[in-house]
Backbone as JSON, one array per atom type, in Angstrom:
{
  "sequence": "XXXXXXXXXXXXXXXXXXXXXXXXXXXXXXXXXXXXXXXXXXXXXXXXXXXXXXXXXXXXXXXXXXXXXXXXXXXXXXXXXXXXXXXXXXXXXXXXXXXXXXXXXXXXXXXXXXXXXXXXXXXXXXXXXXXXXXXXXXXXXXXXXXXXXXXXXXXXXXXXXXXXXXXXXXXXXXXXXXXXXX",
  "N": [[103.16, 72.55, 100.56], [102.55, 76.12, 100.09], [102.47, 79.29, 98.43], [101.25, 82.23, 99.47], [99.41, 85.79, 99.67], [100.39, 87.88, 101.84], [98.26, 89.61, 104.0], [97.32, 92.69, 104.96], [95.15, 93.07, 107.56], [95.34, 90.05, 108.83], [96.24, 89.95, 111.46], [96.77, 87.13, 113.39], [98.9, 85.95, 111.44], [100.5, 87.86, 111.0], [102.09, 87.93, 113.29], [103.2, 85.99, 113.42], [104.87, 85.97, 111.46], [106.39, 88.12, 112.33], [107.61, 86.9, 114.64], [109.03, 84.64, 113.54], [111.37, 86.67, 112.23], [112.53, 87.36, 114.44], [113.35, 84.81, 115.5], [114.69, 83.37, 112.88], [117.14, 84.78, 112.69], [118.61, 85.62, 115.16], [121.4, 84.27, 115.74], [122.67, 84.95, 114.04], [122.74, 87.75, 113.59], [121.77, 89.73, 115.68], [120.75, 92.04, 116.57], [119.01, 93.0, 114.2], [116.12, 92.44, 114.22], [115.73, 92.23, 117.47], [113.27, 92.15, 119.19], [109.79, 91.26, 119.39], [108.26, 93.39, 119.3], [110.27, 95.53, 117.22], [110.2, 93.71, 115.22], [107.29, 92.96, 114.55], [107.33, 96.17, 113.32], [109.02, 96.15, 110.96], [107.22, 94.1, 109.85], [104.9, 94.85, 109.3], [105.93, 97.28, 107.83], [106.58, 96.37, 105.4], [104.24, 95.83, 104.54], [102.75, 97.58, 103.22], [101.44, 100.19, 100.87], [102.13, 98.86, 97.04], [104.28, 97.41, 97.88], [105.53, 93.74, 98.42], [104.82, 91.13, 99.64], [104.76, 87.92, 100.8], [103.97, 84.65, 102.25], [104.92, 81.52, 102.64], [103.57, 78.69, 103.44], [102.24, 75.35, 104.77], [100.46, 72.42, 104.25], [98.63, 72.37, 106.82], [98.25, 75.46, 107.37], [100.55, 76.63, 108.74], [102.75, 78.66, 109.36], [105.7, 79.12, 107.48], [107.99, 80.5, 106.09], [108.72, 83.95, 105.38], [108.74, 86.5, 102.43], [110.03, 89.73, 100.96], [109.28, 92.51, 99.37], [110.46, 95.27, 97.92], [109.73, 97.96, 95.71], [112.25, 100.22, 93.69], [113.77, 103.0, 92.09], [111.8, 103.83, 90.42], [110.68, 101.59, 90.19], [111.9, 99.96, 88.47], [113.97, 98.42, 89.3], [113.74, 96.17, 91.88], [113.95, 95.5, 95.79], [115.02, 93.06, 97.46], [113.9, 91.66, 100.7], [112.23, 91.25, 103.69], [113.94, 88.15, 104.09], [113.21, 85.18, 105.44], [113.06, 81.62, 106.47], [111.72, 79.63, 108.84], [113.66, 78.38, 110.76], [113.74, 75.02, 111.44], [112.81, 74.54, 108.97], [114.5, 75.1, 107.18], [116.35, 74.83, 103.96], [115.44, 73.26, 102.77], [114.01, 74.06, 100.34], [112.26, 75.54, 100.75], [112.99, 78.54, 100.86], [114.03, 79.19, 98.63], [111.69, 78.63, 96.88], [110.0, 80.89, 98.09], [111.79, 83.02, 96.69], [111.83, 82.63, 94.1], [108.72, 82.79, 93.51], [108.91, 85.47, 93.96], [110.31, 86.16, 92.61], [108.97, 86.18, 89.87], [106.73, 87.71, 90.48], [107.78, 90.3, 90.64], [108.76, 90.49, 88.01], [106.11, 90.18, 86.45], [105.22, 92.76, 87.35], [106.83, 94.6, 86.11], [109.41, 94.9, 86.44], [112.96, 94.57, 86.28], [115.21, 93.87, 87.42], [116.19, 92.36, 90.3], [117.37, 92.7, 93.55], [119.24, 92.5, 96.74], [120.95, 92.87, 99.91], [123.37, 90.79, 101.9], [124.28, 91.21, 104.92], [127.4, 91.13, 106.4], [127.66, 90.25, 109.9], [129.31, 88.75, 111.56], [131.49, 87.72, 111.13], [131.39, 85.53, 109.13], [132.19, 85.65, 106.91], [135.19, 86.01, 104.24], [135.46, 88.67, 103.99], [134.56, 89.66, 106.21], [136.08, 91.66, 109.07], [138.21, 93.2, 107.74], [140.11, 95.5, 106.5], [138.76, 96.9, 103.97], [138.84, 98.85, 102.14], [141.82, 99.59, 100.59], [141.22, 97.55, 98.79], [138.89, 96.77, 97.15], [137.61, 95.44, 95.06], [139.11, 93.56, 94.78], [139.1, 92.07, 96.91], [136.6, 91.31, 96.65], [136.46, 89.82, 94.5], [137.84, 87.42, 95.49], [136.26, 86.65, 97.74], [135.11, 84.28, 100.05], [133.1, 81.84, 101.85], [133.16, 81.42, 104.97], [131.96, 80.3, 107.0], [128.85, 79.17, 106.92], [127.35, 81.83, 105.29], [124.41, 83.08, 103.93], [124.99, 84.25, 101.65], [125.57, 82.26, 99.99], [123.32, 80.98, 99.47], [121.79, 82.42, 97.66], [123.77, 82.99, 95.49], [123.16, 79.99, 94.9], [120.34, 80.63, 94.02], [120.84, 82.26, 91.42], [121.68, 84.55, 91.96], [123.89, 86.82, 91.77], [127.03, 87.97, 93.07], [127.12, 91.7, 93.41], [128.32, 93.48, 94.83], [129.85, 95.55, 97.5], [129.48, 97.22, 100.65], [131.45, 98.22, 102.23], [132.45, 98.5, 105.89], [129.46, 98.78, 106.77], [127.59, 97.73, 109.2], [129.28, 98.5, 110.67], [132.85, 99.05, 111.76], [134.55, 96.68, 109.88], [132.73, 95.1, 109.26], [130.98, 94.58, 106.74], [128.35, 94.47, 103.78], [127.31, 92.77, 101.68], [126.4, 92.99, 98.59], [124.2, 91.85, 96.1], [122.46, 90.24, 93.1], [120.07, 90.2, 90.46], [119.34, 89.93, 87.3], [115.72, 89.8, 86.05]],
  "CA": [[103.45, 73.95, 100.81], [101.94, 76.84, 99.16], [102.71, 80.58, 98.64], [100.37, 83.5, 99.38], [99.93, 87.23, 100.26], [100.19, 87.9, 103.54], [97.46, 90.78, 104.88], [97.24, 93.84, 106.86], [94.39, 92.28, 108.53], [95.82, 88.75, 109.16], [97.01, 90.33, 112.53], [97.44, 86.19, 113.91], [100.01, 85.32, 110.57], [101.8, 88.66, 111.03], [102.79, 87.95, 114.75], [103.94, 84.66, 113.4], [106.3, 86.4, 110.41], [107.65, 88.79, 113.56], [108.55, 86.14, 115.38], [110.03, 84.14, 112.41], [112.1, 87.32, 111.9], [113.23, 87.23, 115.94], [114.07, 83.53, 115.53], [115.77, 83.56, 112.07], [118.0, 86.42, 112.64], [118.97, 85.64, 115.84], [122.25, 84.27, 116.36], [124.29, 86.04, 113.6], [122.07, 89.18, 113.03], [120.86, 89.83, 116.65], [120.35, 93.37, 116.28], [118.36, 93.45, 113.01], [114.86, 91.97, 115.12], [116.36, 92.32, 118.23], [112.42, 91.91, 119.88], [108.89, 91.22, 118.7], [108.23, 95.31, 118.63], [110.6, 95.6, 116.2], [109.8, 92.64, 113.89], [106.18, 93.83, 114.16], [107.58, 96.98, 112.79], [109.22, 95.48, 110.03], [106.3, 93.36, 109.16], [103.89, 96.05, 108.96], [106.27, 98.2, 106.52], [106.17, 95.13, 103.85], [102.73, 95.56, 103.81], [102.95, 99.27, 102.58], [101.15, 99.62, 99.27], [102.89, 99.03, 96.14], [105.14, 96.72, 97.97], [105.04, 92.66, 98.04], [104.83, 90.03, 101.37], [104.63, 86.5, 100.95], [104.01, 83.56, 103.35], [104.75, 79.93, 102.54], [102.44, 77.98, 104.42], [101.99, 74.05, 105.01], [98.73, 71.97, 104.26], [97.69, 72.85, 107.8], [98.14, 76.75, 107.39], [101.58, 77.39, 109.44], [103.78, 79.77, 108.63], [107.1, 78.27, 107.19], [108.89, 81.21, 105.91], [108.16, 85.26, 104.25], [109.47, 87.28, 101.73], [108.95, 91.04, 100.98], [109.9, 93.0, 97.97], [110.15, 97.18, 97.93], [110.28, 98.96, 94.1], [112.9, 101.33, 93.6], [113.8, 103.35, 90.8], [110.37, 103.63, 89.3], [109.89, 99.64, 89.87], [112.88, 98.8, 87.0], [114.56, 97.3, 90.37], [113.48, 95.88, 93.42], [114.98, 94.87, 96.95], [114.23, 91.27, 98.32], [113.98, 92.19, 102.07], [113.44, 90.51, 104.06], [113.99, 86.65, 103.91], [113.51, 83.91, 106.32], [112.38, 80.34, 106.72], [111.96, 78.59, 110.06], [114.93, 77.55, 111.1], [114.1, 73.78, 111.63], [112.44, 74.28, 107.71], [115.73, 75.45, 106.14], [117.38, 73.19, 103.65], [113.69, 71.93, 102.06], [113.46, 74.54, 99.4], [110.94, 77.0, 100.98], [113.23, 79.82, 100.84], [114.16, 78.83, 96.71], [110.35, 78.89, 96.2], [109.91, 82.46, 98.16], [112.51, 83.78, 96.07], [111.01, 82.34, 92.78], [107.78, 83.4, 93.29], [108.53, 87.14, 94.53], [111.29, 86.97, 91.0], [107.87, 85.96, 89.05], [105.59, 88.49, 90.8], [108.23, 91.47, 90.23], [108.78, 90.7, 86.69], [104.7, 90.52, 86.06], [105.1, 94.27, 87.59], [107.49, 95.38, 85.09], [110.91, 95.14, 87.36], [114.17, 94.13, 85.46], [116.5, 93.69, 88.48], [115.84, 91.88, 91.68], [118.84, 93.25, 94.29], [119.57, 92.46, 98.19], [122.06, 93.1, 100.79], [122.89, 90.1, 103.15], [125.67, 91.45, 105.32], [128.45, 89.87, 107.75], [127.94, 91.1, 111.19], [129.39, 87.8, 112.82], [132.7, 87.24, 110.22], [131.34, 84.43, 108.33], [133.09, 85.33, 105.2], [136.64, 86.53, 103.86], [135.33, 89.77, 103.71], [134.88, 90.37, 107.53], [136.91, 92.28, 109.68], [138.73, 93.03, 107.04], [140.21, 96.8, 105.79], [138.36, 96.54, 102.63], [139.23, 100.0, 101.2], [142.76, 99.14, 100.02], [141.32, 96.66, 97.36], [137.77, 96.59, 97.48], [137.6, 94.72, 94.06], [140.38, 92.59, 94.66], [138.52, 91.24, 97.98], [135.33, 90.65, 96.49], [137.25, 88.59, 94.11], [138.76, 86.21, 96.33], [134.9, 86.3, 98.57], [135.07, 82.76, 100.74], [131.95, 81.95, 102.69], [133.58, 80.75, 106.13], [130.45, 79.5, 108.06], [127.09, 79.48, 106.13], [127.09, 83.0, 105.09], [123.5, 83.02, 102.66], [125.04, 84.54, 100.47], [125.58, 81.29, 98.99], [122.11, 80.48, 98.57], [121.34, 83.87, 96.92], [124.57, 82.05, 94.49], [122.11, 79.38, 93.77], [119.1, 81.13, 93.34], [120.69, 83.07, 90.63], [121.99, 86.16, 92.08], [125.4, 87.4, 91.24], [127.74, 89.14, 93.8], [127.19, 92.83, 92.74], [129.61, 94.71, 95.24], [129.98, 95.44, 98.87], [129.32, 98.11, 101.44], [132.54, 98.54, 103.44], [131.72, 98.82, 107.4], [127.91, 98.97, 106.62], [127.31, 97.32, 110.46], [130.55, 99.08, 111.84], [134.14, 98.82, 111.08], [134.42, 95.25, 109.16], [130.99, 94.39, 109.23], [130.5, 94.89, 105.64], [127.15, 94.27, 103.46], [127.52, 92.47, 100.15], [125.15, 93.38, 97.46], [123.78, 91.02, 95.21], [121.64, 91.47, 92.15], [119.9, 89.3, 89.49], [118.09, 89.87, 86.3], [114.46, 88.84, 86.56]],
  "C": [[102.88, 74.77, 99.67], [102.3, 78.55, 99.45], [101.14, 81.54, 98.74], [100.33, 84.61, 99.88], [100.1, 87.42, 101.34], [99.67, 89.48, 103.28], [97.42, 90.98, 105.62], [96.32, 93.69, 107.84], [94.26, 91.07, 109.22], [96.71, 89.18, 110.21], [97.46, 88.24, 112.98], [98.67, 85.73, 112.4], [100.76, 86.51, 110.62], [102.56, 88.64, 112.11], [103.48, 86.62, 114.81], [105.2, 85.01, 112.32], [107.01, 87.13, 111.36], [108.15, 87.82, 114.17], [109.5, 85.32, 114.6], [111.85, 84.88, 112.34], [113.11, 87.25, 113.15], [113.78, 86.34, 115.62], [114.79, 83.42, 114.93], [117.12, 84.18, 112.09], [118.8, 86.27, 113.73], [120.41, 85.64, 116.31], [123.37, 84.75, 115.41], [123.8, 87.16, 112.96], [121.45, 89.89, 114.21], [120.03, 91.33, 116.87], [119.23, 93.88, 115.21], [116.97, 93.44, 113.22], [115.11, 91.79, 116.36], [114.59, 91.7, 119.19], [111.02, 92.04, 118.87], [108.25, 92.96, 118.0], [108.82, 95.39, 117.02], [110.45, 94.45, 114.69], [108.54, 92.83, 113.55], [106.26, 94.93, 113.5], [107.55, 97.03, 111.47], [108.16, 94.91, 109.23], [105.19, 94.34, 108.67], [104.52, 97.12, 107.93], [106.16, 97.65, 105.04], [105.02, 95.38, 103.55], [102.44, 96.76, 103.16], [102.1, 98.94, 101.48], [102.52, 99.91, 98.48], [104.23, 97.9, 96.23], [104.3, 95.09, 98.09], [105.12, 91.98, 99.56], [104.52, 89.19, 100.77], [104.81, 85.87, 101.28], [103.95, 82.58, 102.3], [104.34, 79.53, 103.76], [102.52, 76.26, 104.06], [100.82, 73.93, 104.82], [97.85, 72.32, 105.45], [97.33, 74.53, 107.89], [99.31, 77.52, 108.17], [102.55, 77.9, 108.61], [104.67, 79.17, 108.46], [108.01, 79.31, 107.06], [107.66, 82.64, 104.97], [109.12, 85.6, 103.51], [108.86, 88.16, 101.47], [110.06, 91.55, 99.81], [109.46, 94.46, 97.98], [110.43, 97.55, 96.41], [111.36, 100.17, 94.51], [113.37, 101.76, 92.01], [112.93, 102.98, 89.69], [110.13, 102.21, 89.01], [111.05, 99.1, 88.96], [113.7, 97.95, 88.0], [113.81, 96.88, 91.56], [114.11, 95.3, 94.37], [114.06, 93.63, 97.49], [115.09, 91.64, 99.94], [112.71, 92.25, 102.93], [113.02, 89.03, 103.39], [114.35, 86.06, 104.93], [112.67, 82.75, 106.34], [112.86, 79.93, 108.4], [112.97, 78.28, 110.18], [114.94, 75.99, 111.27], [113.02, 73.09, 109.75], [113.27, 74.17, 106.74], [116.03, 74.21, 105.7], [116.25, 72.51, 103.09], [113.15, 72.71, 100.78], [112.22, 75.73, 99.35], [111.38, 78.23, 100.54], [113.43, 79.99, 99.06], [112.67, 78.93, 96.14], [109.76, 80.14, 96.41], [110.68, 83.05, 96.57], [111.92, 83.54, 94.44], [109.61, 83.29, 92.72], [107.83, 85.03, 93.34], [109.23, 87.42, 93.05], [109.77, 87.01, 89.98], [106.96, 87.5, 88.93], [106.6, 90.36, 90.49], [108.59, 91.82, 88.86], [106.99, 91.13, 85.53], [104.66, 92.45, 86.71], [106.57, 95.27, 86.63], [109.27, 95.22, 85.47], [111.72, 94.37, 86.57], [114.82, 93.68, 86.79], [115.88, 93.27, 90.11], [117.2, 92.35, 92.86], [118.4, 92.57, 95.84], [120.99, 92.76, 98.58], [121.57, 91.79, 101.65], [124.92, 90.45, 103.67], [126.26, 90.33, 106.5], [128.76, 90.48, 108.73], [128.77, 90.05, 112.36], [130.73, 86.78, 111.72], [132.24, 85.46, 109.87], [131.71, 84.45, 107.09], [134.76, 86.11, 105.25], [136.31, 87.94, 104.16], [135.41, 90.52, 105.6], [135.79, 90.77, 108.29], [138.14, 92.54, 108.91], [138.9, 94.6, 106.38], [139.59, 96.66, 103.89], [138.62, 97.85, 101.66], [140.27, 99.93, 99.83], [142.37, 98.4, 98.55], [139.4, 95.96, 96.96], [137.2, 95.56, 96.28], [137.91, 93.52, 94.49], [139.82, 91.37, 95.95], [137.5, 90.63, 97.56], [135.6, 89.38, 95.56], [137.51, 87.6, 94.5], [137.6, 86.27, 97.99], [135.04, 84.63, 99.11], [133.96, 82.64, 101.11], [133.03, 80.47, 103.62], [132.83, 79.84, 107.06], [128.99, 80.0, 108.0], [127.03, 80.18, 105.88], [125.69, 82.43, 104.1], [123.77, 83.32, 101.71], [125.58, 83.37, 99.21], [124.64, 80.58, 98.46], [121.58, 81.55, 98.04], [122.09, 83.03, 95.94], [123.54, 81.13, 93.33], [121.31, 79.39, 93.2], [119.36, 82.12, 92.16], [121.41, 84.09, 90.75], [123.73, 85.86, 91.9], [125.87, 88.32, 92.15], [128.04, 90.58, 93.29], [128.25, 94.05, 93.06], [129.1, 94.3, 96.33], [129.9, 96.87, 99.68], [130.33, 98.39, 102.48], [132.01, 98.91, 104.72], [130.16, 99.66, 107.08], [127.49, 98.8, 108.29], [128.73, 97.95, 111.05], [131.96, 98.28, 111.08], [134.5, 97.09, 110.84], [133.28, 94.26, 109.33], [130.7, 95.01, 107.71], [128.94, 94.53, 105.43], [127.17, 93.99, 101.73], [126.38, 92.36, 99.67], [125.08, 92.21, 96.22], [122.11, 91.08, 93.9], [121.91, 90.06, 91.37], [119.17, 89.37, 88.44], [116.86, 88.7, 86.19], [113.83, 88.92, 85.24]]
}
């Protein structure tokens, strides 16, 4: 496996990161790539200038997984958005080597702070369906991951639970923020 840019002229590897995004996303994000349109969408805003895309690829040249990276606040942070591997790739380290390389490639651009949101639209953690106002601390505190949430491989890659978005996706659909010095 090997990382590289993905281009605005590599129309056949961007119709393979939209569909990635369809497939990945699917059964506890269904809304977020809901159809190739919109994951074409998506894929085509990563490529923006100034921002980052990167395909892991196999010795033959298939797509395994992307990652995309936006500057904010004059570049001293950036958002990792999005992230997916194949679904029958997960679990092999592709997505731990995205995330490496994009922490590499945003620190060579000056960026201190790597950030994401991976929210819970499908109560896989403590946090879902859950009045989170009352104690919004006090919950993130006592954070479970019920059934795979990622945000436990964000955990290993480094990142640090930064806070939470109370009904971000609708009333107890939060969106926990995570954040890692790069």
């Amino acid at each position: 496996m090997h990382i590289i840019d993905l281009l605005p002229d590599d129309d056949p590897r961007i119709g393979q990161c939209a569909a990635l995004l369809v497939d990945g996303f699917r059964d506890h994000w269904p809304a977020a790539w809901p159809d190739m349109g919109a994951a074409l969408t998506e894929v085509r805003e990563c490529l923006a200038p100034g921002r980052i895309a990167r395909v892991a690829v196999d010795d033959d040249g298939a797509t395994l997984g992307w990652i995309g990276g936006t500057p904010n606040y004059g570049g001293n942070v950036w958002e990792l958005h999005p992230l997916v591997v194949r679904p029958d790739r997960q679990g092999q380290g592709i997505g731990r080597a995205l995330v490496a390389d994009l922490e590499a490639l945003v620190a060579g651009r000056g960026g201190l702070t790597l950030w994401l949101g991976s929210d819970d639209e499908d109560d896989m953690t403590s946090l879902a369906g859950v009045d989170l106002y009352g104690d919004i601390v006090g919950h993130l505190a006592r954070l479970r991951n019920l059934r795979r949430h990622p945000y436990e491989f964000y955990l290993k890659c480094g990142f640090s639970v930064a806070g939470v978005v109370p009904d971000a996706n609708g009333r107890g659909k939060p969106d926990i923020l995570m954040a890692k010095r790069v």
